[in-house]
DRENDO-1510 file (C-alpha; in Angstrom, 1 decimal, always signed):
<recs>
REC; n; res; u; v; w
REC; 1; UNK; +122.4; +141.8; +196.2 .
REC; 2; UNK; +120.4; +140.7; +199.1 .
REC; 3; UNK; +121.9; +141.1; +202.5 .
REC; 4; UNK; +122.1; +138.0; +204.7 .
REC; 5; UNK; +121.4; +138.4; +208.6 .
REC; 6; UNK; +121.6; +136.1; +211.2 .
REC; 7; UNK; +119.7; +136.5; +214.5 .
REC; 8; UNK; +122.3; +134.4; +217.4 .
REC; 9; UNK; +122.5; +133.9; +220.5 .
REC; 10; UNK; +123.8; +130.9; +222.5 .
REC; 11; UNK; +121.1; +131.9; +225.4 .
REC; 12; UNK; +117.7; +130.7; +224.7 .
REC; 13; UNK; +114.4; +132.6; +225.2 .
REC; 14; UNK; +116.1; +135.6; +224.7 .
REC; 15; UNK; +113.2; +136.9; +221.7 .
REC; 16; UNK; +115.4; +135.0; +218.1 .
REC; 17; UNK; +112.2; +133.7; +216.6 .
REC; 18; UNK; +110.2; +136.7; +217.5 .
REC; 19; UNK; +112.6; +139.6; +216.4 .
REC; 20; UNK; +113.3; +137.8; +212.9 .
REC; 21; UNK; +109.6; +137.1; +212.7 .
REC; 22; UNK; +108.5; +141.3; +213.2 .
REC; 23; UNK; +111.5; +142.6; +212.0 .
REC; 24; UNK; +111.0; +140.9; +208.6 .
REC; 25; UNK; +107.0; +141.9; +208.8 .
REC; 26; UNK; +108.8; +145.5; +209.4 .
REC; 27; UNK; +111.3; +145.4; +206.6 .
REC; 28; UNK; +108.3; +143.8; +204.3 .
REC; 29; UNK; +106.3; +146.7; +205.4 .
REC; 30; UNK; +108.8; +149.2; +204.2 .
REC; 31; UNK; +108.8; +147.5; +200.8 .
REC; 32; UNK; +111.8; +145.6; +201.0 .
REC; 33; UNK; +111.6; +141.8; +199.8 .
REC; 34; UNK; +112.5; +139.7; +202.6 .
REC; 35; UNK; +113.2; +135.6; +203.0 .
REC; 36; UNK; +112.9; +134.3; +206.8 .
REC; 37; UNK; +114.8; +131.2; +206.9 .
REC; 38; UNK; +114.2; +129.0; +209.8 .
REC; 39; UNK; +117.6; +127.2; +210.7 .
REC; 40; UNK; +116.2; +126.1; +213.9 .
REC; 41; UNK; +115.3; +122.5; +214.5 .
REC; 42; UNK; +112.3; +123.4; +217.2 .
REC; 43; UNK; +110.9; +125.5; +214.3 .
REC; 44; UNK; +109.4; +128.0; +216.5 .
REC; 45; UNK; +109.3; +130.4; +213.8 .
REC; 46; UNK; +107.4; +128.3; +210.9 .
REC; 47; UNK; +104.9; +127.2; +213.8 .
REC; 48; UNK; +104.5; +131.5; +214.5 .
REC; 49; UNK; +104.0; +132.4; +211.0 .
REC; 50; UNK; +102.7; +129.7; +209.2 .
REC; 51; UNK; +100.3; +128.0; +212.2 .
REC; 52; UNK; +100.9; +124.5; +213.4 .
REC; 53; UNK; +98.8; +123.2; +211.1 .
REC; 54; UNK; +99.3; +124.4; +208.3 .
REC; 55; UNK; +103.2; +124.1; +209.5 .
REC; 56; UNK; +102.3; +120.3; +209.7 .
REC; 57; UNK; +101.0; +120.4; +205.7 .
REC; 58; UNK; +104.6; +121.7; +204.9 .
REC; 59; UNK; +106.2; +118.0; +207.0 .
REC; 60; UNK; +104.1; +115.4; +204.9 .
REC; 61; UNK; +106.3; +114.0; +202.8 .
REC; 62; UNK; +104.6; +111.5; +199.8 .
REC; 63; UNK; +106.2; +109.4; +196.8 .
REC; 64; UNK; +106.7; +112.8; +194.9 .
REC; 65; UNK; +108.0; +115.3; +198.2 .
REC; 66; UNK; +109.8; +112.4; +199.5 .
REC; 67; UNK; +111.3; +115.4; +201.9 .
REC; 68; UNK; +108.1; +117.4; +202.2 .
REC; 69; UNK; +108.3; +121.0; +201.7 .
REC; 70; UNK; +110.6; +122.1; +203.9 .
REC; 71; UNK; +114.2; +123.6; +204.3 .
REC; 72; UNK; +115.0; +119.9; +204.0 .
REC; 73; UNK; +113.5; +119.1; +200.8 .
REC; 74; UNK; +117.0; +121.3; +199.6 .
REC; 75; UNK; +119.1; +120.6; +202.0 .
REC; 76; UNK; +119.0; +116.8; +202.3 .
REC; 77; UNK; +120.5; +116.3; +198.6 .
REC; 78; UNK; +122.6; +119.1; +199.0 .
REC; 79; UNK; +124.4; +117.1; +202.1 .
REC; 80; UNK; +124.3; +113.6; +200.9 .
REC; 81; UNK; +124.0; +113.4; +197.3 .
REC; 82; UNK; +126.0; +116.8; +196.6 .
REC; 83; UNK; +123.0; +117.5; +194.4 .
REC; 84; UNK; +120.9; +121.0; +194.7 .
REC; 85; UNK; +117.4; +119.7; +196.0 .
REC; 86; UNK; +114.2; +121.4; +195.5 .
REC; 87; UNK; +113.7; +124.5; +198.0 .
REC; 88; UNK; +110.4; +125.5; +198.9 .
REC; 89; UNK; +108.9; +128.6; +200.3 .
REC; 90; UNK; +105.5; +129.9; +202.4 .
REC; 91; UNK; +103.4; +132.6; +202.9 .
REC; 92; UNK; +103.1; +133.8; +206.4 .
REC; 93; UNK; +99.4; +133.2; +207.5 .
REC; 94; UNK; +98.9; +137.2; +208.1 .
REC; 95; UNK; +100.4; +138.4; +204.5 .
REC; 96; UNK; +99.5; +141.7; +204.0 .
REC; 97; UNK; +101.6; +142.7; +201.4 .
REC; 98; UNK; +103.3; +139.5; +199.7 .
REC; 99; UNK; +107.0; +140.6; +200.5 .
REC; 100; UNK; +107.5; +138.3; +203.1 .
REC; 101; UNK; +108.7; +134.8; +202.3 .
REC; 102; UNK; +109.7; +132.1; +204.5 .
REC; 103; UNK; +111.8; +128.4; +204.1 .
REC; 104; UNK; +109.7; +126.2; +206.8 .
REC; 105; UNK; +112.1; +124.6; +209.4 .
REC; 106; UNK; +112.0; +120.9; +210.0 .
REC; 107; UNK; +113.0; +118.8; +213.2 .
REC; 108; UNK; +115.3; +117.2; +210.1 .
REC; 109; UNK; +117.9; +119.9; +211.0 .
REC; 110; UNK; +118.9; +117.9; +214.4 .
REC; 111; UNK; +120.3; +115.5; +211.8 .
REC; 112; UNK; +121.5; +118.3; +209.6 .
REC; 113; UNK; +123.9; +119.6; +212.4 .
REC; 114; UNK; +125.4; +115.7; +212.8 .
REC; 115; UNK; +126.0; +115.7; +209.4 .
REC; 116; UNK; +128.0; +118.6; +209.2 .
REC; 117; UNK; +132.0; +118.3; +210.5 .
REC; 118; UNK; +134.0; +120.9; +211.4 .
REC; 119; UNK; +137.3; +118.9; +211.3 .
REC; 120; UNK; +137.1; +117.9; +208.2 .
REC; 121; UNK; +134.7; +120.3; +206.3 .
REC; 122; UNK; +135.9; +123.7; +207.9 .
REC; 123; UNK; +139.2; +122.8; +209.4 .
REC; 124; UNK; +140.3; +120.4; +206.6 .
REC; 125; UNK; +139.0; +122.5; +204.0 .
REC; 126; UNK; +137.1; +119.7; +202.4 .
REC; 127; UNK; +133.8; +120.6; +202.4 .
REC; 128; UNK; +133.7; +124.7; +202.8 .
REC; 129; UNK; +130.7; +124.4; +200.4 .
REC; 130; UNK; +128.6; +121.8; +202.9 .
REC; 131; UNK; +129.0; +124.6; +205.1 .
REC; 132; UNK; +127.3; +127.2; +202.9 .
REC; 133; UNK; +123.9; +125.4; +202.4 .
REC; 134; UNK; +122.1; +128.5; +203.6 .
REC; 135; UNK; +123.7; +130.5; +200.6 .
REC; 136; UNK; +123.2; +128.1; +198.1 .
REC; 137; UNK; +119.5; +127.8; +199.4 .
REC; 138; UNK; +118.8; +131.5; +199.2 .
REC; 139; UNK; +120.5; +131.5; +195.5 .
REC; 140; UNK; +118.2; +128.7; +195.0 .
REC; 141; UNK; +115.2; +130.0; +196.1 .
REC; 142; UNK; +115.6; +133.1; +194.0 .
REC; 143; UNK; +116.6; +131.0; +190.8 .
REC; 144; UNK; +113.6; +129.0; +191.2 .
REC; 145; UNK; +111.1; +131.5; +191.9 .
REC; 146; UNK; +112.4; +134.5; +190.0 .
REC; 147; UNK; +112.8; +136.2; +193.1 .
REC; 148; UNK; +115.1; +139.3; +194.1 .
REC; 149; UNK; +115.1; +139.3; +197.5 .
REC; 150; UNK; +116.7; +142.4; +199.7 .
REC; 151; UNK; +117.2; +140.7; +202.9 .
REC; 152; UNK; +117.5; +137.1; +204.3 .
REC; 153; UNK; +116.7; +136.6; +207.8 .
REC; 154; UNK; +118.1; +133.2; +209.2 .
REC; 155; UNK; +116.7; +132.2; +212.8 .
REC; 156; UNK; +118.6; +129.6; +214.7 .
REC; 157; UNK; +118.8; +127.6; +217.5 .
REC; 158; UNK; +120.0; +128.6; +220.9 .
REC; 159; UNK; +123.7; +126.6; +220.0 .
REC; 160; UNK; +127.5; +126.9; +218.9 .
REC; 161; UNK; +127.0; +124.1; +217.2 .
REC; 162; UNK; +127.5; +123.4; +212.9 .
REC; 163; UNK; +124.1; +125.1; +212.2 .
REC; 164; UNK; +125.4; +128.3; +213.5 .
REC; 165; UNK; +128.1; +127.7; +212.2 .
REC; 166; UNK; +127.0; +127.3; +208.9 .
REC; 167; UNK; +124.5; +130.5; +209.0 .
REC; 168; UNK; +127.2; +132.7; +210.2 .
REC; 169; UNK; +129.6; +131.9; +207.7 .
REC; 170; UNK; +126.8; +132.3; +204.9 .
REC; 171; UNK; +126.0; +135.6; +206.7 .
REC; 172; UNK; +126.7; +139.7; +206.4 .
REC; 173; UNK; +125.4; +140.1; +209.9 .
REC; 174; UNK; +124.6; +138.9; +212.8 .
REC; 175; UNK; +122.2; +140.3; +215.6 .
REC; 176; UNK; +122.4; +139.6; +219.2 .
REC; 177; UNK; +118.9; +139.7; +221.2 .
REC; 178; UNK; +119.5; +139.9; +224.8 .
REC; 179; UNK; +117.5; +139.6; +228.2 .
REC; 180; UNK; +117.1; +141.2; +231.0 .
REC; 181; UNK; +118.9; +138.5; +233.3 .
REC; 182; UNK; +122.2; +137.4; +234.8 .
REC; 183; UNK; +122.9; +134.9; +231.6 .
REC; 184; UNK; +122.4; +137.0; +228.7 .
REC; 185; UNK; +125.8; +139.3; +230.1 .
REC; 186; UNK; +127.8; +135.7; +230.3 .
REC; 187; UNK; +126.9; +134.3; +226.8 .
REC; 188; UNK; +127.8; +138.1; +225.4 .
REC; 189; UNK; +131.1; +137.3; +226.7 .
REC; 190; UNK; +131.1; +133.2; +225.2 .
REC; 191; UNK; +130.2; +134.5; +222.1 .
REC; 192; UNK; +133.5; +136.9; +222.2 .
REC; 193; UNK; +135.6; +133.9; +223.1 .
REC; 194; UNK; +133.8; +131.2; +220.6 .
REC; 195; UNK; +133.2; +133.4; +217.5 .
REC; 196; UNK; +136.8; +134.7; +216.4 .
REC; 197; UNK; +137.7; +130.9; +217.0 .
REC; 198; UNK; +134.7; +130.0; +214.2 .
REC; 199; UNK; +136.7; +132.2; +212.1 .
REC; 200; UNK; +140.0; +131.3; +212.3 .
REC; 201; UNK; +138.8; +127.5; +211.7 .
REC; 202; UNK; +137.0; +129.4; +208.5 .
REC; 203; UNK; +140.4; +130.6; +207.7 .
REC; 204; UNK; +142.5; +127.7; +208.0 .
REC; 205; UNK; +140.5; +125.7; +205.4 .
REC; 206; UNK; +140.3; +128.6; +203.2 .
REC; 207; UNK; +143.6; +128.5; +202.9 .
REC; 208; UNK; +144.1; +124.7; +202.6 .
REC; 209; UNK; +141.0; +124.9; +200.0 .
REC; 210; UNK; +142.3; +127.8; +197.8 .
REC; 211; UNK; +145.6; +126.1; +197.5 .
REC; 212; UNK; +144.4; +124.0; +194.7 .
REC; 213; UNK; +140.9; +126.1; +193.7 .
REC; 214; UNK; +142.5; +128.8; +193.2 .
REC; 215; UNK; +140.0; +130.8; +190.9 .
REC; 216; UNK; +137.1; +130.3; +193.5 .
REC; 217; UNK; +135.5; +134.0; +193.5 .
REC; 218; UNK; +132.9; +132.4; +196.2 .
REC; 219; UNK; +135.0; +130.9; +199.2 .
REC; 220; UNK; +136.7; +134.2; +200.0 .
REC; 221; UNK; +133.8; +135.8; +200.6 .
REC; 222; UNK; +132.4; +133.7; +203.1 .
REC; 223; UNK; +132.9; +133.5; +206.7 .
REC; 224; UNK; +132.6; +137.1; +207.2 .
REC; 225; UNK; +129.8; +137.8; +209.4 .
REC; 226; UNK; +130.1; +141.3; +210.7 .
REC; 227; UNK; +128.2; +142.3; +214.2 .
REC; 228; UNK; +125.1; +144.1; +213.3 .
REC; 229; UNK; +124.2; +145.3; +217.3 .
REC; 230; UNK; +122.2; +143.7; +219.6 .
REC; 231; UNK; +118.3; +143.9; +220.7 .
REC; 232; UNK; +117.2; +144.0; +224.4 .
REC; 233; UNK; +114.2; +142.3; +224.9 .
REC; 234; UNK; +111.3; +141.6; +227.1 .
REC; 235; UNK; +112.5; +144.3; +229.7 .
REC; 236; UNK; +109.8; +146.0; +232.4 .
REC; 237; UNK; +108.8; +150.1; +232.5 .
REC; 238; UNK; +107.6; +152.2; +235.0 .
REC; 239; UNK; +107.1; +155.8; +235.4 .
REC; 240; UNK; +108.7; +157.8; +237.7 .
REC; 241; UNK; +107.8; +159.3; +240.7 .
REC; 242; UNK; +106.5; +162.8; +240.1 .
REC; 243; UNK; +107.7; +162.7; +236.3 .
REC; 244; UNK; +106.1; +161.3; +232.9 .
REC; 245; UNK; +109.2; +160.0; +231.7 .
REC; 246; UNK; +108.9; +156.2; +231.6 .
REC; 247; UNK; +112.1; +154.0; +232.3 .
REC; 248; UNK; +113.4; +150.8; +233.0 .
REC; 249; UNK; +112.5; +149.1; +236.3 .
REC; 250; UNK; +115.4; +148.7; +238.5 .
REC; 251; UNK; +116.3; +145.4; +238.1 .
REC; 252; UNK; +116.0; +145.5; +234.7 .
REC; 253; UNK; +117.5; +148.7; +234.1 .
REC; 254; UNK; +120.7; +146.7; +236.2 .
REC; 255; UNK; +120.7; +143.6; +234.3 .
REC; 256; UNK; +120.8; +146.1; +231.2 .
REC; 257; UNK; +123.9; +148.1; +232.4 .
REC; 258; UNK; +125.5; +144.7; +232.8 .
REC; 259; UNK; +124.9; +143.1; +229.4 .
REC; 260; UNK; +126.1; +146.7; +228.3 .
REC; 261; UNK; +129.3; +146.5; +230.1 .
REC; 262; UNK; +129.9; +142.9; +228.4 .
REC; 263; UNK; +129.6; +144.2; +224.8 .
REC; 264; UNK; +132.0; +146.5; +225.6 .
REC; 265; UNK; +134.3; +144.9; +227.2 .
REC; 266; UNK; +134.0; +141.4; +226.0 .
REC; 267; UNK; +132.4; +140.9; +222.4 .
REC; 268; UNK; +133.5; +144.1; +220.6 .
REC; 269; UNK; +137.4; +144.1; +221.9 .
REC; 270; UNK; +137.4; +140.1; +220.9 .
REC; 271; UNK; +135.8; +140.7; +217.5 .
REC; 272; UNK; +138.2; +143.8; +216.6 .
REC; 273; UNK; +140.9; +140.9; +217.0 .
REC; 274; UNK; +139.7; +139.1; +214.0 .
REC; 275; UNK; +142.4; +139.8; +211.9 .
REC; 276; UNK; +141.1; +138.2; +208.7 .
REC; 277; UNK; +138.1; +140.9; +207.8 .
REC; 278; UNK; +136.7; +144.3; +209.9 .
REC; 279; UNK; +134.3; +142.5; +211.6 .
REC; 280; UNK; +132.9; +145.5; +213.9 .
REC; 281; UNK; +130.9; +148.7; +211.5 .
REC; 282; UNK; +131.9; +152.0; +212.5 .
REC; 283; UNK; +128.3; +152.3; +213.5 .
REC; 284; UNK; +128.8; +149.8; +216.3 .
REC; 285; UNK; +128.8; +151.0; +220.3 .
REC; 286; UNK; +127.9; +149.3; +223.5 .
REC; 287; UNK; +124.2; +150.9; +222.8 .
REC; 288; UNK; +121.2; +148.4; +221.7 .
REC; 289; UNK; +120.3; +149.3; +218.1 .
REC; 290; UNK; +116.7; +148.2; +219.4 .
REC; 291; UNK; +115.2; +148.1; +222.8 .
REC; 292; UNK; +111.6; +145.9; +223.1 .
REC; 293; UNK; +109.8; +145.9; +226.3 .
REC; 294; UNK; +107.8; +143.0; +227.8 .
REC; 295; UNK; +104.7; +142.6; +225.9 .
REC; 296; UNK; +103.2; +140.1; +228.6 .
REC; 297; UNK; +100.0; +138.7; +227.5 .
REC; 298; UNK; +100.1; +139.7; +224.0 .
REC; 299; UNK; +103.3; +138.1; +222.7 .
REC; 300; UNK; +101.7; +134.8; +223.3 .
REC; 301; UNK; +98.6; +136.2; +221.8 .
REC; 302; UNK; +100.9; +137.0; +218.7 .
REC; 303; UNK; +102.1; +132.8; +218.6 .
REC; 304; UNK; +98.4; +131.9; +219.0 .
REC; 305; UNK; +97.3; +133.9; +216.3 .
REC; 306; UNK; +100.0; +133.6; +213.9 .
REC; 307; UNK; +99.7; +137.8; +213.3 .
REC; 308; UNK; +103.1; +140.1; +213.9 .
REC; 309; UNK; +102.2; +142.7; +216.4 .
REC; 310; UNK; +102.1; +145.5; +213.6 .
REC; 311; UNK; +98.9; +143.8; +213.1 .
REC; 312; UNK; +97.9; +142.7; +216.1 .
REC; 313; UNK; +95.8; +145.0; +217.4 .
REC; 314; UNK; +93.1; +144.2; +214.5 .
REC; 315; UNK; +92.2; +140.8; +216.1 .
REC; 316; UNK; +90.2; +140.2; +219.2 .
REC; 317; UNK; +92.5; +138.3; +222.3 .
REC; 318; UNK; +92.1; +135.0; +222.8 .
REC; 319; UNK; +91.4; +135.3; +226.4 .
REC; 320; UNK; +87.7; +134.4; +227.9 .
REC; 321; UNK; +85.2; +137.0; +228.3 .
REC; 322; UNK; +87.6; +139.3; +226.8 .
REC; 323; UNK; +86.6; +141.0; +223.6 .
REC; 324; UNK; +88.9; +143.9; +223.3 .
REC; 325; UNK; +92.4; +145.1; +224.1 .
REC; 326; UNK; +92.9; +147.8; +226.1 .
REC; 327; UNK; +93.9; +151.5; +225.5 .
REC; 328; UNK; +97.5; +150.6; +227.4 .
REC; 329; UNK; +98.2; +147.4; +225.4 .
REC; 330; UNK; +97.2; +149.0; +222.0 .
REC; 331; UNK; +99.2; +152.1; +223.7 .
REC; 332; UNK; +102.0; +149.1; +224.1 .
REC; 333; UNK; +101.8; +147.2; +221.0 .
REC; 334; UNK; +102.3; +150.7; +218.5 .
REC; 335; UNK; +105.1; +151.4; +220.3 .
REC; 336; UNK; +106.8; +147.9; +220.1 .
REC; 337; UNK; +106.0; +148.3; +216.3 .
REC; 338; UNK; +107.7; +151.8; +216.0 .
REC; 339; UNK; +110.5; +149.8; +217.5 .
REC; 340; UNK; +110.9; +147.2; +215.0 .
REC; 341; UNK; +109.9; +149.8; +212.3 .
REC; 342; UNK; +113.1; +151.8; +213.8 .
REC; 343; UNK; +115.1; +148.8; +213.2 .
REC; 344; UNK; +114.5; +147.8; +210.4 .
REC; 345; UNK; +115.0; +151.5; +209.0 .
REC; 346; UNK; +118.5; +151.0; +211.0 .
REC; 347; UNK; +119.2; +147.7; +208.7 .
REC; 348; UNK; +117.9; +149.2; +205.6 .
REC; 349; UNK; +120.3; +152.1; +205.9 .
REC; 350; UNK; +123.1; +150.7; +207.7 .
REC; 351; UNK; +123.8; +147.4; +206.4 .
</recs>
């Protein structure tokens, strides 16, 4: 049964769109079929792996894709006219192996998220189901297209609001990426206060809902997300003086300590209060279950060229009057790959 994962953070420009995108290329890589979902309305990841053009392709909408084909093409009769749509998937523009999938955002989703009430769709119990439109989606998606996926990445925006919602309560997981900065400690510690609140407003419609539905095997199920870890990203190294070992650079290395001290202190401790499900594994510590430095130049080499950076290295940089990379940043980019292969072993035999 494929294993849903959400990648959340309420910060933005703390690395979402590009873990989901190289973690999935990873997983893919190691044979595992993979659907990337992008839940986000800025559709930063479709744009990544797709190209804007071709994104653009996937927008056009006509007298028979009245929707186009994108995540709204299913979602928009799912909302309104409680009617499955038509999902649609893409290739990503680098597909090396054809185990990589992907549900092209749309800017649609910033109505999406109005649509949605928590009062009386969560809360009230009425509408549970409106709620789980990324499940039904990936059920959809692998109905339609006689797929069998193992995992489902879902990338969203940088929010509380009912699209994170609505991918957390569809999800297993979730992942946390985190920066090197004074913010990412302090949403750590929102998320601890916001999401055991997400679930008790899960709860409290369950309830109300099972009342008279009674024989519903899928509602009890949901809104379950357990933490997965989280990722620190876009961190500086240097090496030591008179050693080889490589480390953090002091600021970074401090800002690290305190995001550290705020999963430990403030998510895990709130999320072992959830009383409803376990929501922290027994692998779970204050430790990052990934660490990815700064890539500098060559992450927004990666957007440019719509290629992961396990494949990076192939293609020439887009800069002027250069027609190589160097020995560091190919040095640079295997290791960030190694990373995200290292995750995504972590997820395949973990989750």
């Amino acid at each position: 049964m494929v294993k849903v994962i959400a990648l959340f953070n309420n910060k933005g420009g703390v690395g979402k769109t590009t873990t989901i995108w190289n973690l999935a290329t990873s997983l893919a890589d190691q044979g595992k079929k993979v659907l990337a979902i992008d839940f986000d309305p800025q559709c930063n990841l479709s744009i990544a792996a797709l190209g804007n053009k071709e994104f653009a392709t996937y927008l056009e909408s006509s007298k028979e894709l009245p929707y186009g084909k994108t995540i709204r093409a299913f979602a928009l009769p799912y909302i309104q006219q409680s009617a499955p749509g038509n999902p649609y998937i893409a290739k990503p523009k680098d597909n090396k192996n054809d185990n990589l999938d992907i549900v092209p955002g749309d800017f649609w989703l910033n109505n999406f998220s109005d649509i949605l009430n928590v009062g009386t769709d969560v809360i009230g119990g009425a509408g549970l189901y409106r709620f789980l439109m990324p499940s039904s989606l990936i059920e959809a998606v692998e109905r339609n297209f006689d797929k069998h996926y193992d995992f489902a990445l879902i990338d969203l925006p940088p929010s509380f609001n009912t699209l994170v919602r609505a991918a957390l309560y569809s999800s297993d997981y979730f992942l946390v990426p985190c920066t090197p900065d004074l913010f990412s400690a302090y949403c750590v510690g929102l998320i601890g206060q916001v999401l055991p609140q997400f679930i008790e407003d899960w709860e409290q419609g369950k309830r109300r809902y099972l009342e008279s539905n009674s024989y519903d095997a899928v509602i009890p199920q949901k809104g379950q997300p357990k933490f997965g870890g989280w990722i620190f990203n876009g961190f500086d190294t240097r090496r030591k003086t008179f050693s080889d070992e490589i480390a953090k650079t002091g600021a970074d290395q401090a800002q690290f300590v305190n995001v550290q001290d705020s999963i430990e202190t403030s998510l895990i401790p709130k999320l072992k209060e959830i009383k409803a499900y376990s929501a922290i594994p027994d692998f779970i510590n204050k430790e990052p279950i990934a660490s990815i430095e700064d890539l500098n130049v060559m992450a927004p080499d990666s957007i440019v060229q719509n290629t992961p950076i396990k494949y990076l290295s192939e293609k020439r940089p887009t800069r002027k009057n250069v027609s190589s990379w160097s020995d560091s940043q190919r040095k640079l980019m295997d290791k960030m790959d190694k990373e995200y292969d290292n995750l995504a072993k972590c997820i395949i035999d973990k989750f």
